[in-house]
N, C-alpha and C positions, 0 to 999 in steps of 0.2 A: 504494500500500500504506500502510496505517496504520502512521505511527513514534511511539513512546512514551519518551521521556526521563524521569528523577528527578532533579528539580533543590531546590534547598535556596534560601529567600527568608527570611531573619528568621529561621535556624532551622528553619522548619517544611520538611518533605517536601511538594514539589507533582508530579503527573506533568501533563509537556507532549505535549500528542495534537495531530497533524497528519498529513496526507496528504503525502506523497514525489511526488505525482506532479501536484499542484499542483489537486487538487478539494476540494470541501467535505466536511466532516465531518459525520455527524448524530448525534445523542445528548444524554444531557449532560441538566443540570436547572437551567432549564430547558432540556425537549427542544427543537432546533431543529438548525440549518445553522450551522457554523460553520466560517472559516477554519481556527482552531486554538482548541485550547482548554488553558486550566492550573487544574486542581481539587486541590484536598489531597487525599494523597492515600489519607487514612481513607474518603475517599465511593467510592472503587470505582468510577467512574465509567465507562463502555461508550461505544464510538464503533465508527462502521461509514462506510467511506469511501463516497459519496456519486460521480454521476458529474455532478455540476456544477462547473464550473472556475469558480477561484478568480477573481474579474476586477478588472485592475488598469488604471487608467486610464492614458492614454501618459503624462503628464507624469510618473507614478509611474514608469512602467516605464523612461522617459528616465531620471529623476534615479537610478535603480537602475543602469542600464548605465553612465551617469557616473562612479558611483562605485567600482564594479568596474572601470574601465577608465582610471581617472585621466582622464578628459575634465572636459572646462567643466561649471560649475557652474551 
C-alpha cells in the first residue's frame, strides 16, 4: 500500500511517498519507478504502487540485519 508522510526540511513542506510493502512506486516528474520518492509538497504529486520489488543486494540487506540486531559490522 502506498504511505505518504509530511515532513518539514529547511522549513519547506515535503510529502515522502513509498510502498509499505517493499515495491516500487510509479509516478512523479519525472514519471518513472521509484523506491521512494520526496517532492514539495505545492506539486501535488501522484504515485500508484507498482508490483516490482524493491531489490537490495545481500551485503545491503546483511549490513541492515547487522544493524537491527546489534551483530558484527
Amino acid at each position: 500500500m502506498i504511505q505518504t508522510e509530511s515532513i518539514t526540511i529547511g522549513g519547506h513542506q515535503f510529502i515522502r511517498t513509498y510502498s509499505d510493502n517493499g515495491f516500487m512506486i510509479h509516478g512523479g516528474m519525472p514519471e518513472a519507478d521509484y523506491a521512494e520518492a520526496t517532492d514539495p509538497a505545492e506539486f501535488g504529486r501522484t504515485y500508484i504502487e507498482t508490483d516490482i520489488p524493491i531489490e537490495q543486494d545481500e551485503a545491503e540487506a546483511e549490513e541492515i540485519v547487522n544493524i537491527l540486531t546489534g551483530g558484527a559490522e
